[in-house]
Backbone as CSV, one residue per row, in Angstrom:
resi,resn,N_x,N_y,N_z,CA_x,CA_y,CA_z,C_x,C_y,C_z
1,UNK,169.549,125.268,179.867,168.214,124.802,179.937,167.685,124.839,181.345
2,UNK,168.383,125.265,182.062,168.415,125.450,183.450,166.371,126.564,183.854
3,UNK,166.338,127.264,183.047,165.541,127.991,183.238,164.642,128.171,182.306
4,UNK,164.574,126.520,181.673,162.794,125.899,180.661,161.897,126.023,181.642
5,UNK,161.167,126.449,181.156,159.340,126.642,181.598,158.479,126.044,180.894
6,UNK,157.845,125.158,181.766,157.071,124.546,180.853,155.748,125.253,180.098
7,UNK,155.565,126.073,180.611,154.034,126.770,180.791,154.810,127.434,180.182
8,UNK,155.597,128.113,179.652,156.223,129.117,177.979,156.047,128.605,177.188
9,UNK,156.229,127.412,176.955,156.100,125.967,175.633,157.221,126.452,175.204
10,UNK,157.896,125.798,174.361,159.020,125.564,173.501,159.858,126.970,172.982
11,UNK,158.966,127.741,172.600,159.169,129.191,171.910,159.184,130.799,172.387
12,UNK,159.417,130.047,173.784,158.584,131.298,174.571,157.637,131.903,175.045
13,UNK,156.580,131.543,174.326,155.155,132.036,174.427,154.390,130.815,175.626
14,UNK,153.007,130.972,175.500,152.742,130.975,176.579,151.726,129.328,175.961
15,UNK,151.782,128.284,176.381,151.201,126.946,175.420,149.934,126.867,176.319
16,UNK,148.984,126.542,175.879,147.263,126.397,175.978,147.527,125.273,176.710
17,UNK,146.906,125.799,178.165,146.573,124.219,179.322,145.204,123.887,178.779
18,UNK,145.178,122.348,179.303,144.322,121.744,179.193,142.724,122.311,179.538
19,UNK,142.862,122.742,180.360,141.699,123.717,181.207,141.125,124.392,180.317
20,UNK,141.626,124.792,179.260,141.258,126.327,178.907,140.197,125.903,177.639
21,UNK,140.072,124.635,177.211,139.007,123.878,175.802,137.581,123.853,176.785
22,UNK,136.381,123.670,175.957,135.664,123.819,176.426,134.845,122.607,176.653
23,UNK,135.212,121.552,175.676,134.738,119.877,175.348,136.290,119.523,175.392
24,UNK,136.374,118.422,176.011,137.837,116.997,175.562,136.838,116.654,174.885
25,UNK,137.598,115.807,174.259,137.501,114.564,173.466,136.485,113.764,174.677
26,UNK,137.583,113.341,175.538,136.692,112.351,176.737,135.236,112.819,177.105
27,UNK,134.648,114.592,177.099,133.379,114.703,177.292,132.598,114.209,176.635
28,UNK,132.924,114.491,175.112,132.065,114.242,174.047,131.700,112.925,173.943
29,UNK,132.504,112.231,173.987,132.253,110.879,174.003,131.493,110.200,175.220
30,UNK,131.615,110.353,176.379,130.869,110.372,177.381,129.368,110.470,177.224
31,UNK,129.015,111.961,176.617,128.170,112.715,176.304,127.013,111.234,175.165
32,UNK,128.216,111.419,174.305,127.216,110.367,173.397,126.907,108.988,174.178
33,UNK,127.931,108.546,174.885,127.396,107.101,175.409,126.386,107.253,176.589
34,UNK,126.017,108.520,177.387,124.634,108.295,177.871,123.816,108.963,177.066
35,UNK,123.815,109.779,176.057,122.639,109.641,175.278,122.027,108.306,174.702
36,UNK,122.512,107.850,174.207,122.255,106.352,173.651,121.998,106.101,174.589
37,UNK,122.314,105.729,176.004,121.291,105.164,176.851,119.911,105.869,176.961
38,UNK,120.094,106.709,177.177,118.647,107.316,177.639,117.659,107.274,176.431
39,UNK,118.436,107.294,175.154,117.823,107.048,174.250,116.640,105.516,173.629
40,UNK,117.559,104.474,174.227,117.478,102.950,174.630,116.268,102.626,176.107
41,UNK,116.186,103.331,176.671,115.337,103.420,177.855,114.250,104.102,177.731
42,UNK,114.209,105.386,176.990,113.320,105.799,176.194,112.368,105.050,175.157
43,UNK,113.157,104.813,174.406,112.494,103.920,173.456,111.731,102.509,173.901
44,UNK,112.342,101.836,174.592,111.932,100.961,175.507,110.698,101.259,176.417
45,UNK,110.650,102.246,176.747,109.548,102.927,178.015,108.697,103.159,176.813
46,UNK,108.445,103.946,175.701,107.401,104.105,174.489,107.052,102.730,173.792
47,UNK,107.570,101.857,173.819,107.152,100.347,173.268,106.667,100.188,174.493
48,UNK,107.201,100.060,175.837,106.310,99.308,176.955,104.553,100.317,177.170
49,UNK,104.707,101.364,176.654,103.339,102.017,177.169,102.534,101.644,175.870
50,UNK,102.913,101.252,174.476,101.907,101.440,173.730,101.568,99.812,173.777
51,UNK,102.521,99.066,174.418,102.393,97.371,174.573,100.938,97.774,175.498
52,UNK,100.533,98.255,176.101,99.917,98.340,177.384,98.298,98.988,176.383
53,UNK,98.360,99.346,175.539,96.960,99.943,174.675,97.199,99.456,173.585
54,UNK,96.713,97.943,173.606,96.499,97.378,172.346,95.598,97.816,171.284
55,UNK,95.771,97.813,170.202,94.997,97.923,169.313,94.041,96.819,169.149
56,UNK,92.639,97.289,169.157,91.674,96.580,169.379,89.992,96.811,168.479
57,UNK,89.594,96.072,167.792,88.937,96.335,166.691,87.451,96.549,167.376
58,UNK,86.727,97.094,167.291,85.488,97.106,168.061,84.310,97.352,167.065
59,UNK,83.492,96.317,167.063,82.561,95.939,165.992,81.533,96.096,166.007
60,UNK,80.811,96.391,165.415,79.153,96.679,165.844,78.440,95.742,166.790
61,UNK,77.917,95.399,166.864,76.636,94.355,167.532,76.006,93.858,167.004
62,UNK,76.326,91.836,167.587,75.637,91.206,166.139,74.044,90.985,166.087
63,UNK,73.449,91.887,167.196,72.274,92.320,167.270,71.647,93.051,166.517
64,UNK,70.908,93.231,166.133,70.006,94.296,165.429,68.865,94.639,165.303
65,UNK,67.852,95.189,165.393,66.748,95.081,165.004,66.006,95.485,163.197
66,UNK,65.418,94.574,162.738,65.134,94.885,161.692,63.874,95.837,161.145
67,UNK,62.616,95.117,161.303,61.303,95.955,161.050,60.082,95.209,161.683
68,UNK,59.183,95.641,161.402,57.956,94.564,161.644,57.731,94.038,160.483
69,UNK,56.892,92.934,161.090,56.534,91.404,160.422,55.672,92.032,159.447
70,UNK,54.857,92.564,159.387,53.833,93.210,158.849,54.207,94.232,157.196
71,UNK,55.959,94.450,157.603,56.609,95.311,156.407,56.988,94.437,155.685
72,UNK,56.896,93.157,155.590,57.344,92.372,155.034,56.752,91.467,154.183
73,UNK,56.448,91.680,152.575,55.856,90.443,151.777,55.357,89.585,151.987
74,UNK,54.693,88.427,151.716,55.052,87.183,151.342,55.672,87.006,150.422
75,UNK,56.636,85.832,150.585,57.248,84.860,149.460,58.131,86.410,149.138
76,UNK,59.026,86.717,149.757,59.673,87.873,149.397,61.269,87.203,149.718
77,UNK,62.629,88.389,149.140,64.018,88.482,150.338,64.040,89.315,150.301
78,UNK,63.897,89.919,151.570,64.384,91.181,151.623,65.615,91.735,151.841
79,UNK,66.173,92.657,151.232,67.907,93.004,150.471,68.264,94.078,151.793
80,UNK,67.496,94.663,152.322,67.739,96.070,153.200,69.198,96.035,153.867
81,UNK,69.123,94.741,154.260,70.384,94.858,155.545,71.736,93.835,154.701
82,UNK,71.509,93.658,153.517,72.549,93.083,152.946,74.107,93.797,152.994
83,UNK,74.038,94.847,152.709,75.214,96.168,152.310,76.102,95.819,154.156
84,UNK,74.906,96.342,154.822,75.523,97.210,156.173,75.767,95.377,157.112
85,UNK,74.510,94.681,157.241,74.519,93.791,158.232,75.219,92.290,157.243
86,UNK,74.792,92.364,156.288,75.632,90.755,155.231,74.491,89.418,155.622
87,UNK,72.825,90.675,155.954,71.963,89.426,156.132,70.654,89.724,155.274
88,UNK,69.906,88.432,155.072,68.540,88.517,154.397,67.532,88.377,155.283
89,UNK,66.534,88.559,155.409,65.076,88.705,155.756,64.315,87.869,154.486
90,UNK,63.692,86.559,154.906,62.898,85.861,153.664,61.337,85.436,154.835
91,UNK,60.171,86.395,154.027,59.249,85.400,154.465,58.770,84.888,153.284
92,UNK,57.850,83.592,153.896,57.723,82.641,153.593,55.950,82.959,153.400
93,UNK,55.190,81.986,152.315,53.799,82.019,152.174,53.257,82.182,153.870
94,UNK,53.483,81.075,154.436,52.186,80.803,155.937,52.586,81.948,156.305
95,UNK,53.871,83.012,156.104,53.875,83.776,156.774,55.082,83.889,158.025
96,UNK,55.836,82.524,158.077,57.143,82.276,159.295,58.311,83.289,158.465
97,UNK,59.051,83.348,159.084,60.383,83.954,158.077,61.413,83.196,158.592
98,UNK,62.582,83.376,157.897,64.147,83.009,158.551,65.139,83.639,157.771
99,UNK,66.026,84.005,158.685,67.258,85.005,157.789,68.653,83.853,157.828
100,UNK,68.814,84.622,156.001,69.743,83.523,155.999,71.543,84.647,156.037
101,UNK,72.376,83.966,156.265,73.671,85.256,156.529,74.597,85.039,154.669
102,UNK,74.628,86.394,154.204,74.734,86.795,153.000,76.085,86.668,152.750
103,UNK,76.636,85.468,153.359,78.115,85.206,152.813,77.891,83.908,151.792
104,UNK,79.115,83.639,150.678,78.553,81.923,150.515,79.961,81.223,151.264
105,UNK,79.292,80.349,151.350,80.287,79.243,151.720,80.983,78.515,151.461
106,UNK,81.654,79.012,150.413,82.564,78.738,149.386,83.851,79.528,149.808
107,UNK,83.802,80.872,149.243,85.221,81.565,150.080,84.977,82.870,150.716
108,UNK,83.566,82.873,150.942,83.227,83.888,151.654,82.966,85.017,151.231
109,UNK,82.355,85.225,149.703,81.695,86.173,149.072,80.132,86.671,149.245
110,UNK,79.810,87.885,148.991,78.360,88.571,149.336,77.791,88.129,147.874
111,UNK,76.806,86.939,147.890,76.161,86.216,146.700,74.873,87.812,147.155
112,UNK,74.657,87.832,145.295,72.926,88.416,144.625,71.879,87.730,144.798
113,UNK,71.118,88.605,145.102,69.173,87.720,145.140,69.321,88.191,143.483
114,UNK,68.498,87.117,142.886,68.253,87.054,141.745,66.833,86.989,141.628
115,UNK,65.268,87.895,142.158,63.816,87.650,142.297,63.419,87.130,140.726
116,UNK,63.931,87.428,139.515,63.071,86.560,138.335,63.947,85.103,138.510
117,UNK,64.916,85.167,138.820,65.495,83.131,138.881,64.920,82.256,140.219
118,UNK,64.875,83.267,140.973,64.326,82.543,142.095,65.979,82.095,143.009
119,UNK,66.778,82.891,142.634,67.988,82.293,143.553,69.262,83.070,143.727
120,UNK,70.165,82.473,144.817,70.812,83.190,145.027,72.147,82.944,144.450
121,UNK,72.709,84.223,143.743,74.500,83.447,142.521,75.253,84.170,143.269
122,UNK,76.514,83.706,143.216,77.888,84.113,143.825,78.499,84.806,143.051
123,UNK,78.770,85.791,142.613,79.541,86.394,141.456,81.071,86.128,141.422
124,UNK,81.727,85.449,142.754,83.035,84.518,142.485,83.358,83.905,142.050
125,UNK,82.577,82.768,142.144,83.012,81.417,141.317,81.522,80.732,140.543
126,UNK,80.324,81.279,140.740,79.161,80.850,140.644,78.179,79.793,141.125
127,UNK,78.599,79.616,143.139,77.786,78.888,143.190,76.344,79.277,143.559
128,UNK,75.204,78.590,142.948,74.048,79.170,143.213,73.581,78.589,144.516
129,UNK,72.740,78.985,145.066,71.587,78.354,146.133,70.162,79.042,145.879
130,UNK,69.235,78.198,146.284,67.863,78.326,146.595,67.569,79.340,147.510
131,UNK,66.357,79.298,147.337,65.590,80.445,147.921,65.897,80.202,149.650
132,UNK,66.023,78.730,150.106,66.058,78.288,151.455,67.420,78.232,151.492
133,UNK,68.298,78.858,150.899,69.595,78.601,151.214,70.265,77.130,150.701
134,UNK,69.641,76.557,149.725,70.047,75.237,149.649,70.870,75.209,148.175
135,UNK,72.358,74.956,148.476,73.235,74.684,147.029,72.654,74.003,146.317
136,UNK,72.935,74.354,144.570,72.492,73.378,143.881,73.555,73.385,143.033
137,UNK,74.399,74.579,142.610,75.870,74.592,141.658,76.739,75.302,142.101
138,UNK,77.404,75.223,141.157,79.365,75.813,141.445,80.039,74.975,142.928
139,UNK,80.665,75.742,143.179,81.851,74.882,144.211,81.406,75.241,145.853
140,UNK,80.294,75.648,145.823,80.045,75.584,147.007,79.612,74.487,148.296
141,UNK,80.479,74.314,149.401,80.411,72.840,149.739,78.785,72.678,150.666
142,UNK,78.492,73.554,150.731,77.158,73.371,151.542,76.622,74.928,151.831
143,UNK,74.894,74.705,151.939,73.714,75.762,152.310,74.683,76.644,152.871
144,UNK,73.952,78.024,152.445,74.312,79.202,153.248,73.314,79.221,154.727
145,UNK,74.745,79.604,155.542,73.760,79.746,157.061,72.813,80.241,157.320
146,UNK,72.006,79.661,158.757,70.975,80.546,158.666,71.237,81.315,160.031
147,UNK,70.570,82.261,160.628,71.012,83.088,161.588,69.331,83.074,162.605
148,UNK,69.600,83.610,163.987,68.491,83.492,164.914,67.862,84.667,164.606
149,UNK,66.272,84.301,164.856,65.005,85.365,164.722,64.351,85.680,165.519
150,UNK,64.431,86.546,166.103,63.639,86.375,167.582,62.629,87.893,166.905
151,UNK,61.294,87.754,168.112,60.610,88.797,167.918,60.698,89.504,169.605
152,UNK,61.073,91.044,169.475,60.688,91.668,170.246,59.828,92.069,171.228
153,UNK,59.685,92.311,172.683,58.631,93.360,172.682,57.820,94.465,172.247
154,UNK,58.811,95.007,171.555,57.949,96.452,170.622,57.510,95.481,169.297
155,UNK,57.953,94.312,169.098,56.810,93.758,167.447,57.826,93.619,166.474
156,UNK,59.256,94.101,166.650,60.360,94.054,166.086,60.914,92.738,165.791
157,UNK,61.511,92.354,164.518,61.601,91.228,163.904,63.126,91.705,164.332
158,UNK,64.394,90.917,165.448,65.854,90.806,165.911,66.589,90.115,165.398
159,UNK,67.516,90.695,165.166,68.534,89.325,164.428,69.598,89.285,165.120
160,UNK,69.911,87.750,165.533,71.089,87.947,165.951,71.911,87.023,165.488
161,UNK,72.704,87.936,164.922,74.363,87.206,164.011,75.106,85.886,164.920
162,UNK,75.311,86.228,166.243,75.930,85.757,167.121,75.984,84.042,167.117
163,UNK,73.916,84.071,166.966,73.788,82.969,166.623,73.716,82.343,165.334
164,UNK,74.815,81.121,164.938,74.938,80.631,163.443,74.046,79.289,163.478
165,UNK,73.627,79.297,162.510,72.829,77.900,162.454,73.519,77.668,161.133
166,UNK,74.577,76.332,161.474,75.462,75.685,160.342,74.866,74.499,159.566
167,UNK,74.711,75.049,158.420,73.830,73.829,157.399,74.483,72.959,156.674
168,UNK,74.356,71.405,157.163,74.553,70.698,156.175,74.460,70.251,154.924
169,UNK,74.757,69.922,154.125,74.984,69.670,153.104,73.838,68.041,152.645
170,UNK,73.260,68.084,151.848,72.255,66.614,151.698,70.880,66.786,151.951
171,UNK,70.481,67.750,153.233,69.608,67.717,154.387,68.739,68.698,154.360
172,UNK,67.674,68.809,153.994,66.719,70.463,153.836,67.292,71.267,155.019
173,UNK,67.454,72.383,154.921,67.114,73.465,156.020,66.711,73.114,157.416
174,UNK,64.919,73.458,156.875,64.201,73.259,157.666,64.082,72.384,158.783
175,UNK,64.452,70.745,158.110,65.104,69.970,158.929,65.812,69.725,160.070
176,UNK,66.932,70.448,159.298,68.407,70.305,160.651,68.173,71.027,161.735
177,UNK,67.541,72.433,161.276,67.734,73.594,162.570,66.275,74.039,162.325
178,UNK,65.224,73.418,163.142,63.524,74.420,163.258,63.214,75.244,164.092
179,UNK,64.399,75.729,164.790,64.512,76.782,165.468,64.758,78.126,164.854
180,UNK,65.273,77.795,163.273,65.491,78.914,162.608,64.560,79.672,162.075
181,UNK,63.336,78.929,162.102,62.560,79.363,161.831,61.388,80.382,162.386
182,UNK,61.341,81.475,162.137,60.177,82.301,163.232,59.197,82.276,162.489
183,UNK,58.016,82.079,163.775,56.734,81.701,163.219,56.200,83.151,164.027
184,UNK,54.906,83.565,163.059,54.444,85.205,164.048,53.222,84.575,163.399
């Protein structure tokens, strides 16, 4: 045995050094444990940039302009901006108007003008109100709001949502808030 070679291997021939593979074991594995990092830092860096651009709802303007005073009835509601804005336009005989906001106040449904009843029904639960916004049935705990009227420079009848005029319950309208009222 005097003249074993190791580099013959066992049989004579010539045994595969280590050198000669192209991956160990030890690369591969290596290999995967900084992928997973970079993968982890990655992912981390894409949550921190989209943390940074919130999602953010951007809403119309609770401004609007409606029409002139002049397009408008007496003793009318007008439905126009119900769909898009969730408001009414009501004038009144002398001629003042006030808009009332087309939710009820119950659970927050878009109540019908009803022009042969004279009122407004909830198709949720059925509470009605008056022409002035004033409950009279179903489960509604109090008047539908009324909203601010301002008139323009150009003659334009403005609404603005922004402002709520919150109606009590017991108390006419007209009463609580006479600011709601626009007089032209």
């Amino acid at each position: 045995m005097a003249d074993y070679n190791p580099a013959k291997g066992a049989h004579g021939g010539v045994a595969p050094s280590l050198d000669a593979t192209i991956w160990s074991r030890r690369d591969i594995f290596s290999l995967a444990g900084w992928a997973g990092v970079v993968g982890v830092i990655g992912a981390s860096l894409l949550a921190f940039t989209r943390f940074m651009f919130p999602r953010v709802l951007f809403e119309p303007s609770p401004v609007f302009a409606a029409d002139r005073p002049e397009n408008f009835p007496s003793r009318t509601v007008d439905e126009r901006w119900k769909k898009s804005q969730r408001v009414w336009i009501v004038r009144r005989e002398d001629g003042s108007f006030y808009a009332l906001l087309a939710i009820c106040t119950h659970l927050g449904c878009t109540p019908n003008w009803f022009s042969a009843e004279d009122k407004f029904k909830c198709p949720c639960h059925g509470s009605g109100f008056k022409r002035d916004g004033t409950n009279f049935e179903g489960p509604a705990p109090r008047p539908l709001d009324r909203i601010r009227l301002s008139l323009s420079p150009e003659g334009l009848l403005v609404v603005d949502k922004g402002q709520i005029f919150r109606m009590a319950p017991g108390v006419s309208p007209d009463q609580q808030y006479p600011q709601s009222i626009l007089r032209v």
